[in-house]
VOGU-3710 file (C-alpha; in Angstrom, 3 decimals, decimal comma):
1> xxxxxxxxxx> -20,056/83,884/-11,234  -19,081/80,902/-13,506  -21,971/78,928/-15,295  -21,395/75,992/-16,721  -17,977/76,945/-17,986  -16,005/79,643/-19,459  -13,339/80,793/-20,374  -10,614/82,875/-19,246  -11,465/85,520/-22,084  -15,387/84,714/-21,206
11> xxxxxxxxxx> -14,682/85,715/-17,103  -12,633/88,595/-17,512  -15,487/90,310/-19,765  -18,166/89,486/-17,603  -16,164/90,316/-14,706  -14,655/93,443/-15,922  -11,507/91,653/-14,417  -8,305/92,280/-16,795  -7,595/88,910/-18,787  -4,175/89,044/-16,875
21> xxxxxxxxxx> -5,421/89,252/-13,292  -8,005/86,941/-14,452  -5,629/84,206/-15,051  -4,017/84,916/-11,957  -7,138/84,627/-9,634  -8,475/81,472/-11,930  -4,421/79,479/-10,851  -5,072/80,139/-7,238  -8,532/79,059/-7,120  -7,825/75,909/-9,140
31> xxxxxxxxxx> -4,472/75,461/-6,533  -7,349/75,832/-4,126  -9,292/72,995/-5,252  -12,323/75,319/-5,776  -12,262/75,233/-9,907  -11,862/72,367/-12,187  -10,668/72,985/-15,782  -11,361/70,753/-19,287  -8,810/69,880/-21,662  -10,401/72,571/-24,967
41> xxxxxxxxxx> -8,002/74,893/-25,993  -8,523/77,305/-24,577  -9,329/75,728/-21,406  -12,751/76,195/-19,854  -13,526/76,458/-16,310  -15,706/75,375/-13,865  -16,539/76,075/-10,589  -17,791/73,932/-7,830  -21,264/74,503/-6,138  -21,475/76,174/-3,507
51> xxxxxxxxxx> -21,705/73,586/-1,032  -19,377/71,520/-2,340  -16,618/74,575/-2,336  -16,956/75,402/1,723  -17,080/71,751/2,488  -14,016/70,978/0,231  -12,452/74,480/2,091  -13,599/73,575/5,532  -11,613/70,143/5,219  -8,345/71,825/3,742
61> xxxxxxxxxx> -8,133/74,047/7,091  -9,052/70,837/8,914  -6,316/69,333/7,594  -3,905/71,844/7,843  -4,897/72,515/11,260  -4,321/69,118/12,065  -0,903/69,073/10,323  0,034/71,816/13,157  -1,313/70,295/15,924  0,811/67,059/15,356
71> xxxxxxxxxx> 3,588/68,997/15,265  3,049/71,070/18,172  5,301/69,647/20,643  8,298/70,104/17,204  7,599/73,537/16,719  7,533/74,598/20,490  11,165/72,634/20,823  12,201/74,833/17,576  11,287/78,083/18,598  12,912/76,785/22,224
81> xxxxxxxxxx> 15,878/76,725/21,250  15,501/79,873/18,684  15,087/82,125/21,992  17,577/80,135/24,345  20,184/81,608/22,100  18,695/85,076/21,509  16,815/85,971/24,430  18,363/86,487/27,878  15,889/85,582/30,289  14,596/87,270/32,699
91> xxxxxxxxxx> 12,315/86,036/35,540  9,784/88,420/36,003  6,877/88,963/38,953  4,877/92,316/37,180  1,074/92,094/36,201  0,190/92,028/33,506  -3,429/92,559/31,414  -4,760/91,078/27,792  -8,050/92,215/25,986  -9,294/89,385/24,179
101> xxxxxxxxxx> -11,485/90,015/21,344  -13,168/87,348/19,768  -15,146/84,079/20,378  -12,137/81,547/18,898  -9,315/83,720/20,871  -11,740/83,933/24,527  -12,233/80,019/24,509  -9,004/78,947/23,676  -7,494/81,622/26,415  -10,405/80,479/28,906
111> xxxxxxxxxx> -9,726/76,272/28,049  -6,167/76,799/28,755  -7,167/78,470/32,328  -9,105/75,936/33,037  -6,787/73,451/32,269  -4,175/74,434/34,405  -6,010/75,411/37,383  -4,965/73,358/40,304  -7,125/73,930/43,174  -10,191/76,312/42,394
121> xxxxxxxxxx> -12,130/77,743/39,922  -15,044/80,165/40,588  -17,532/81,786/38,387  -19,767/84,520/38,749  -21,460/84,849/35,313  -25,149/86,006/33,587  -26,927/83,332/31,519  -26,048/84,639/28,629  -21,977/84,253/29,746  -22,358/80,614/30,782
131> xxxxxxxxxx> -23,815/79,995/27,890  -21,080/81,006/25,814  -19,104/78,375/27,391  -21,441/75,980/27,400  -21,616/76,300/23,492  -17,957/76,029/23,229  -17,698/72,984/25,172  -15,990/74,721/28,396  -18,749/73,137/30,550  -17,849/69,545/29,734
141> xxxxxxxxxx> -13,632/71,175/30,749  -15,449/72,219/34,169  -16,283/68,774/34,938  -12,985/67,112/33,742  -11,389/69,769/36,034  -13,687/68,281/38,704  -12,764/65,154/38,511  -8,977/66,490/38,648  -9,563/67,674/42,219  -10,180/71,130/41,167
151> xxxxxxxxxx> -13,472/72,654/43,491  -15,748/74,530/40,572  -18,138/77,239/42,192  -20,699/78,511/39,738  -22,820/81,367/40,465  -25,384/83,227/38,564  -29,088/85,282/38,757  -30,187/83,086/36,281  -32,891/80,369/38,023  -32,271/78,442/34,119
161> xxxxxxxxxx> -28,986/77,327/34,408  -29,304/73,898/36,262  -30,361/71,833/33,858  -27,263/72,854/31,637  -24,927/71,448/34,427  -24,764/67,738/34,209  -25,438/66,402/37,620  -23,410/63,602/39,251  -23,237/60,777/40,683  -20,460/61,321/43,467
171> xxxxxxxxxx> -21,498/64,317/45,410  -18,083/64,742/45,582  -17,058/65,121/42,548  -19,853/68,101/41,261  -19,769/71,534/40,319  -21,421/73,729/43,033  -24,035/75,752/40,855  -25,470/78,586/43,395  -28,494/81,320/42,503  -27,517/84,347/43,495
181> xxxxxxxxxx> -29,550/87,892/43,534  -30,362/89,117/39,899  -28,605/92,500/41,709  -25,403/91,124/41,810  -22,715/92,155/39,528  -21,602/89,541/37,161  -18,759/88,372/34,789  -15,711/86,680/35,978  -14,051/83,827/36,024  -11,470/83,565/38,921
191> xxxxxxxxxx> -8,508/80,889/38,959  -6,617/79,468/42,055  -7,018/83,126/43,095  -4,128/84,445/40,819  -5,884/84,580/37,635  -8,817/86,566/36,521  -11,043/86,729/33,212  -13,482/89,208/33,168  -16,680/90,086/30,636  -16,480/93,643/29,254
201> xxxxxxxxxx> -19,154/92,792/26,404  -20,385/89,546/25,914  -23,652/90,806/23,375  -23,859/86,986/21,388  -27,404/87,925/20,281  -27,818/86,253/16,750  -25,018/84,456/17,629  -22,100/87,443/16,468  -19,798/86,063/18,446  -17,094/88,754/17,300
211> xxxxxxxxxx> -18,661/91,272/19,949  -17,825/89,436/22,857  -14,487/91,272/24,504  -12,731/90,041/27,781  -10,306/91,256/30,032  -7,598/88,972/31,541  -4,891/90,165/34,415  -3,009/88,286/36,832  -2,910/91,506/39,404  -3,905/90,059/42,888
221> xxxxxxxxxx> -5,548/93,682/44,411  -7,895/93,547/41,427  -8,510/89,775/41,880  -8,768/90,133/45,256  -11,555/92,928/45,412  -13,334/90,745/42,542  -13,110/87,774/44,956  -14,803/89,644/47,446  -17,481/90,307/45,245  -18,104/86,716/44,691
231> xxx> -18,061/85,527/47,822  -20,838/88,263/48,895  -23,073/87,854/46,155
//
């Protein structure tokens, strides 16, 4: 901890850091934009508060991750054209399965199904599992699929769940929410009937959203008997 400001001698005593490695760690955190140094000889530093440090950190991955995402379609043509010449292609038919641990990893895997589902999407999911995509915005990607033409079946045991669906206009144009037996086994999200995501642990309590775990497989015998389940419960 840095108060006021010290110097390099100063930080590596009370740290019990070596003067050496000290210098080292004080160059990347002023490259980081997390220290600020005077002009004494020898040079004093300071350190930002706290706040200000994550906010100033928070808009440096930002805008990085901004930089990448403007560049997407660049780097996908790049790496294109890195495997054309490498990689003989193979078209390929075989299931396959993904665990997906994580709350960043599950929502960007589940956004993308979403987004590319063509005719229907159905959900059988607990409370606590629609949640989890209602506070990730994945609701608000069920309604834009909606409007797409995409039918969107949600059911759950949970009586609470209505008044986090936004209710339309257009009958037409509306996710079907249904209340099914709190008996019923739950946790999956089914796409055009080809691909599956299913909950093995989805314990957000707190909000540790590092325990939830998901399974994902394209295999149509395990999607089917899943879509069986649904359409009993």
């Amino acid at each position: 901890m840095i108060y006021n400001s010290s110097t390099a001698s100063e930080i590596a005593k009370l740290s019990g850091v070596a003067r050496t490695d000290s210098y080292y760690y004080l160059s990347s955190l002023l490259a980081k934009g997390v220290l600020r140094t005077t002009f004494d000889r020898p040079q004093r530093y300071q350190a930002l508060s706290y706040r200000e440090a994550v906010e100033h950190l928070i808009k440096v991955k930002t805008a990085n991750l901004g930089s990448v995402s403007e560049k997407k379609d660049y780097y996908h043509g790049l790496i294109g054209q890195i495997l054309d010449k490498v990689v003989q292609h193979k078209e390929t038919d075989k299931d396959v399965y993904q665990v997906v641990v994580g709350k960043e990893p599950l929502v960007a895997k589940i956004d993308s199904l979403i987004k590319t589902a063509k005719k229907e999407i159905t959900l059988l999911l607990s409370e606590e599992e629609i949640m989890i995509l209602y506070r990730n915005s994945l609701i608000d990607e069920l309604h834009k699929s909606v409007s797409r033409g995409v039918k969107v079946n949600i059911k759950t045991p949970s009586t609470n769940i209505s008044s986090y669906i936004k209710s339309e206009v257009d009958t037409e144009q509306k996710i079907s929410l249904e209340v099914i037996n709190n008996s019923s086994p739950v946790g999956c999200i089914i796409f055009d009937g080809e691909e599956m995501i299913t909950f093995i642990e989805s314990n957000t309590k707190g909000f540790r959203d590092s325990g939830i775990r998901v399974f994902y497989t394209n295999n149509r015998k395990l999607i089917s008997a899943f879509k069986v389940t649904t359409e009993k419960s």
